[in-house]
GUSE-684642 format. One record per residue: residue in one letter; x, y, z of N, C-alpha, C, O in turn; residue number from 1. Coordinates in pm, whole numbers. Layout:
! residues N
a X Y Z X Y Z X Y Z X Y Z NUM
...
//
This chain:
! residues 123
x -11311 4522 -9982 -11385 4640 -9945 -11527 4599 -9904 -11588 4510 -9964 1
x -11577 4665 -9804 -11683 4645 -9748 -11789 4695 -9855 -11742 4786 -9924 2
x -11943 4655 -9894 -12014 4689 -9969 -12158 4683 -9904 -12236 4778 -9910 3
x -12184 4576 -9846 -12303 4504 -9838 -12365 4607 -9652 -12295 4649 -9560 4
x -12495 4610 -9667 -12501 4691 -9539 -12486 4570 -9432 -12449 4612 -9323 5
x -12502 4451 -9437 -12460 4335 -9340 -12369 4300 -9311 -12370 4204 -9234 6
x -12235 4358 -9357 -12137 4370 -9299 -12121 4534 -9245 -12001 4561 -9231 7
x -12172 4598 -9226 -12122 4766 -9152 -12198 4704 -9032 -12142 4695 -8923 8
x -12316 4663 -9050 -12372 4598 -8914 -12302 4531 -8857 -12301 4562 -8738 9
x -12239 4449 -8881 -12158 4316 -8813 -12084 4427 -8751 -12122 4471 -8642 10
x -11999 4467 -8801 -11872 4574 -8781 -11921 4602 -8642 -11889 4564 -8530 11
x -12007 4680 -8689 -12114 4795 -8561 -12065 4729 -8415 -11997 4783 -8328 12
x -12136 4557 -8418 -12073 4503 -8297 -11951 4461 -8247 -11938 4388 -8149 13
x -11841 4519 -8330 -11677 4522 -8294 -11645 4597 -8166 -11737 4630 -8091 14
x -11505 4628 -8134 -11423 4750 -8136 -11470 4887 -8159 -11528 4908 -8266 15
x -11457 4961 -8094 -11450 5095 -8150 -11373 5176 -8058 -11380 5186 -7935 16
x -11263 5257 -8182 -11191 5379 -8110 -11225 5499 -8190 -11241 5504 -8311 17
x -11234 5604 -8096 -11281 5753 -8143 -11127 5847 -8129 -11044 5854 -8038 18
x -11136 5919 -8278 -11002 6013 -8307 -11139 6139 -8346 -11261 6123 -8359 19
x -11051 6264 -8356 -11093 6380 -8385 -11150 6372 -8531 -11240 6441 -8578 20
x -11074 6270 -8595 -11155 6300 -8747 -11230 6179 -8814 -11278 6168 -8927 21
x -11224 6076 -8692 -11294 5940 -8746 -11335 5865 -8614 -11295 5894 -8501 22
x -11422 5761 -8649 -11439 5648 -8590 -11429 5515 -8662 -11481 5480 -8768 23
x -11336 5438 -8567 -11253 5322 -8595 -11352 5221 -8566 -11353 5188 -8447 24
x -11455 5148 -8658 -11496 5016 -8566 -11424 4897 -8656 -11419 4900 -8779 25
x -11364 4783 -8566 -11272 4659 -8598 -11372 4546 -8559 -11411 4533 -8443 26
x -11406 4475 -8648 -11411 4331 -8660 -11422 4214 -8656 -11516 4165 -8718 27
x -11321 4119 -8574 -11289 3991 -8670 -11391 3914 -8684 -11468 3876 -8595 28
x -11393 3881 -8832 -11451 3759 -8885 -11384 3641 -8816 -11271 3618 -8772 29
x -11516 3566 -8825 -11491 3396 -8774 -11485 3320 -8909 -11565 3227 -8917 30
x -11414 3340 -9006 -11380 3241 -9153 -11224 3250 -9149 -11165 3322 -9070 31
x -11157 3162 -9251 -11030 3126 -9232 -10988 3262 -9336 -10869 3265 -9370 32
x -11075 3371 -9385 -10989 3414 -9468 -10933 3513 -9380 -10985 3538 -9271 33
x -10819 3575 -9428 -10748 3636 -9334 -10721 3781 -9437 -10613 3832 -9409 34
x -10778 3836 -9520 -10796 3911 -9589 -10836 4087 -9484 -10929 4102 -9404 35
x -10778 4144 -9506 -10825 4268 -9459 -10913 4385 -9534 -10871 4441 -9635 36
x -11026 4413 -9481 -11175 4461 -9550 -11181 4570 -9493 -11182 4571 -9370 37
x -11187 4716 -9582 -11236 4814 -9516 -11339 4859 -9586 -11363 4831 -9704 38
x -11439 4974 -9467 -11534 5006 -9524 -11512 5146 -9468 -11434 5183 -9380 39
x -11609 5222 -9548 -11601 5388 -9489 -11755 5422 -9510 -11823 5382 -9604 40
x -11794 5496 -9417 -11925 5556 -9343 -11931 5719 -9368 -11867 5755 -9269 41
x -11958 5804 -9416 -11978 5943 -9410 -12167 5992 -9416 -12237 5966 -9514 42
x -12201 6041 -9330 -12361 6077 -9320 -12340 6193 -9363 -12235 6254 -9382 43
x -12498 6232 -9383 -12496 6327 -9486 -12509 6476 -9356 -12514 6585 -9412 44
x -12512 6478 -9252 -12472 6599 -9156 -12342 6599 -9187 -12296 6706 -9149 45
x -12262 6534 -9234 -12132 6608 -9254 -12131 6721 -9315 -12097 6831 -9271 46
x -12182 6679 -9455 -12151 6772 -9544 -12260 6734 -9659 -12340 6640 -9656 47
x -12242 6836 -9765 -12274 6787 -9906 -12223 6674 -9956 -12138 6605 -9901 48
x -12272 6655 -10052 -12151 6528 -10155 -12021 6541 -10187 -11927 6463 -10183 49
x -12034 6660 -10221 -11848 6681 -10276 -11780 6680 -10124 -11663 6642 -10120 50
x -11844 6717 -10001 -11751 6729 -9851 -11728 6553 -9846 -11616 6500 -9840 51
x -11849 6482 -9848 -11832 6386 -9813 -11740 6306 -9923 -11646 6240 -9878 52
x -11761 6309 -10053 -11681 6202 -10118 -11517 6265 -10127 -11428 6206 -10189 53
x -11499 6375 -10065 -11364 6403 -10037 -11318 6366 -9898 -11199 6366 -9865 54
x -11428 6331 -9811 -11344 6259 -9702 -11301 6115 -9731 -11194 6065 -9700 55
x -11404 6056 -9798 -11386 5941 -9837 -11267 5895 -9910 -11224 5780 -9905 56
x -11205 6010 -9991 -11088 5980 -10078 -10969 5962 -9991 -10876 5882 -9981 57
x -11013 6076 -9927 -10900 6082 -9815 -10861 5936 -9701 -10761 5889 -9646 58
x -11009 5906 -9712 -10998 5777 -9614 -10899 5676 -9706 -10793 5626 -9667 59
x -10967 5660 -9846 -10895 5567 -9901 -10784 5573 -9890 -10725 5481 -9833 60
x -10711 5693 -9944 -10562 5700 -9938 -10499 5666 -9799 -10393 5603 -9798 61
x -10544 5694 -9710 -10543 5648 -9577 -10509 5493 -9545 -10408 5432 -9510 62
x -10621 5466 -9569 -10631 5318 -9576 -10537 5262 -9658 -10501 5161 -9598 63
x -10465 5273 -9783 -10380 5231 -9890 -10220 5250 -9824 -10122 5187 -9867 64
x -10216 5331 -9734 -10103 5378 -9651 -10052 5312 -9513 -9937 5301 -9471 65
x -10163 5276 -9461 -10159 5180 -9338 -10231 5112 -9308 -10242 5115 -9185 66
x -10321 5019 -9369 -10385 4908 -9321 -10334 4781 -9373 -10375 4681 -9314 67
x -10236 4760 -9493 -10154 4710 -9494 -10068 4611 -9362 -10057 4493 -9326 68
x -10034 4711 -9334 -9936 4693 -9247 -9934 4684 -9100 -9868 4609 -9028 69
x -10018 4774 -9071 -10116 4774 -8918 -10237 4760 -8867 -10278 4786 -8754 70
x -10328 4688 -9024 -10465 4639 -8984 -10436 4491 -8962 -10349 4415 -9003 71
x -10586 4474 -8851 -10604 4331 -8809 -10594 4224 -8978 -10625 4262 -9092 72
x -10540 4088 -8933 -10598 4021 -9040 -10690 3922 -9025 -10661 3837 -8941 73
x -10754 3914 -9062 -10908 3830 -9075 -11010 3911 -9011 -11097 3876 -8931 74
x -10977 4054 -9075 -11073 4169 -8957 -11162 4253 -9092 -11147 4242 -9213 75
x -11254 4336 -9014 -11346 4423 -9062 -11338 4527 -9033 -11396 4560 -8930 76
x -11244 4652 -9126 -11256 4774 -9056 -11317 4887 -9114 -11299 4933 -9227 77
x -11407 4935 -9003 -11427 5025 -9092 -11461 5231 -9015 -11484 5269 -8900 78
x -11449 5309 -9148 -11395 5415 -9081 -11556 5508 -9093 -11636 5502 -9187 79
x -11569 5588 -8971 -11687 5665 -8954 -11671 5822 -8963 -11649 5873 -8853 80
x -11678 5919 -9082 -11626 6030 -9081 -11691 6130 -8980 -11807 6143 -8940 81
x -11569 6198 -8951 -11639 6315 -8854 -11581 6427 -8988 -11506 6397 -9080 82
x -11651 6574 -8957 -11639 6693 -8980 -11496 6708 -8997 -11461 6729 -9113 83
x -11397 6700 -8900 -11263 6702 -8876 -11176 6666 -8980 -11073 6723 -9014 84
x -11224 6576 -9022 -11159 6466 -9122 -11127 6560 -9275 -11024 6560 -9343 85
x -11240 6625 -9295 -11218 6736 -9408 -11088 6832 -9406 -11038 6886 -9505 86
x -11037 6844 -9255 -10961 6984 -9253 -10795 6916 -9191 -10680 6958 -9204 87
x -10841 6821 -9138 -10740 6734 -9040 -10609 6735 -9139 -10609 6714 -9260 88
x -10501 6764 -9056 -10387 6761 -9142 -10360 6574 -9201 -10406 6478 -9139 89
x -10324 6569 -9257 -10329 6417 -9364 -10200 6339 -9248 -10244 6253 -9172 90
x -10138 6353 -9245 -10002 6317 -9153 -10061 6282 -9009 -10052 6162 -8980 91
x -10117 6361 -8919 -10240 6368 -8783 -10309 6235 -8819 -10315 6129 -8757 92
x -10360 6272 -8939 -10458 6151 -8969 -10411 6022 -8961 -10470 5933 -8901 93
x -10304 6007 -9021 -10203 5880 -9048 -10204 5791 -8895 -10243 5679 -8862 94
x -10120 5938 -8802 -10080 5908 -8715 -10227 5844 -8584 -10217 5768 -8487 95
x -10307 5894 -8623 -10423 5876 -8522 -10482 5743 -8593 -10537 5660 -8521 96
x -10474 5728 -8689 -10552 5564 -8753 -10417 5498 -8697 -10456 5436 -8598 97
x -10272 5479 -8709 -10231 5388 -8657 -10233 5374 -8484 -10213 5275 -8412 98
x -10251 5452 -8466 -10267 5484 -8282 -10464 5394 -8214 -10511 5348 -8110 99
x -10493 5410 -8305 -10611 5388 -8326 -10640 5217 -8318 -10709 5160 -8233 100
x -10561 5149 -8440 -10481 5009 -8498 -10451 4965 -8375 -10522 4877 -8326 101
x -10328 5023 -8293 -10222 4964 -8225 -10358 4940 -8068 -10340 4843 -7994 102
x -10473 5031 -8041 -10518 5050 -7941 -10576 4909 -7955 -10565 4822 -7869 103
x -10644 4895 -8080 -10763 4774 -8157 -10678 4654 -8083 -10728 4575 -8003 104
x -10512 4653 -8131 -10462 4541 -8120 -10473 4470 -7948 -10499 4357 -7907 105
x -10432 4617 -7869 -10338 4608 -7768 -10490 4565 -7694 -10474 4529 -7577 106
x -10618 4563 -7737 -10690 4517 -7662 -10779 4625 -7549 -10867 4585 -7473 107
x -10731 4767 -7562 -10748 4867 -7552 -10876 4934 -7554 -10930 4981 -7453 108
x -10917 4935 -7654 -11044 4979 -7781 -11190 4965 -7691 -11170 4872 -7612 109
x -11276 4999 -7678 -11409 5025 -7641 -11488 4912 -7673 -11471 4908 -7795 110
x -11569 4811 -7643 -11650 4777 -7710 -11793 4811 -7623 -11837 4770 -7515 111
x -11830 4880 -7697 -11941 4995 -7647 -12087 4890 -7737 -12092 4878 -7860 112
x -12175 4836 -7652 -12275 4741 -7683 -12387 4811 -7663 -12483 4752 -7613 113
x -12397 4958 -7700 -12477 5039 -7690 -12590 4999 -7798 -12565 4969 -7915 114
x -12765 5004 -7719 -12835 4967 -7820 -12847 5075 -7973 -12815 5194 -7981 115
x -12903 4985 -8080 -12889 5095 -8187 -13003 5176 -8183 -13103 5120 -8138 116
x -13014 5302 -8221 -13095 5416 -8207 -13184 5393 -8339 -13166 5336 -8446 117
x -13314 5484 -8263 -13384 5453 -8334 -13516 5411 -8345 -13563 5433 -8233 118
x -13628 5350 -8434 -13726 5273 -8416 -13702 5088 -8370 -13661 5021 -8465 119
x -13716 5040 -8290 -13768 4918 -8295 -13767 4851 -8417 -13805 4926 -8507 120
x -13738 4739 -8455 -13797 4662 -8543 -13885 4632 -8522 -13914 4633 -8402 121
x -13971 4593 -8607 -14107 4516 -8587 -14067 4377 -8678 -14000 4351 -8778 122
x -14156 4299 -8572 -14165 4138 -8577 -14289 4098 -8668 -14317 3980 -8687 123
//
């Protein structure tokens, strides 16, 4: 599981596919482990806490259901909640993270090198 904010960054410069109730950004690490890492993202315009740590559950179970089986391996994935995600039928959901997976694989997927918003760093 993703923890550290230097890996959601890394992520950031992956893949990304957009579904109605999430955003998919993928990955791969350059190390031999081949371990599959997810992370989940919910801002606080979603919702309150209880909206958000119920999308999050939802993500998990999500994730426990098909990343298994149809996430990259030696990858970084991680999920960006939309609003949707609260109401989204659970099954939709399933079906749009593996559709999502299969896009990542097929080479499909966006990689959108859009600068990050915001202030500047300062040097």
């Amino acid at each position: 599981m993703l923890r550290q904010r230097s890996d959601f960054l890394a992520a950031n410069g992956g893949l990304r596919v957009g579904t109605p109730a999430f955003v998919l950004l993928v990955k791969q690490r350059q190390d031999a482990d081949e371990t599959r890492r997810i992370g989940y993202t919910v801002t606080k315009k979603t919702g309150n806490a209880v909206v958000r740590n119920r999308i999050k559950r939802r993500f998990r179970a999500l994730a426990h259901q098909v990343l298994g089986e149809h996430g990259l391996a030696g990858a970084d994935h991680v999920l960006i909640g939309r609003t949707e995600a609260l109401t989204r039928d659970f099954s939709a959901m399933r079906a749009d993270f593996e559709r999502a997976l299969a896009r990542v694989r097929d080479g499909k997927a966006s990689a959108d090198r859009r600068p990050p918003r915001g202030k500047p760093k300062r040097r």
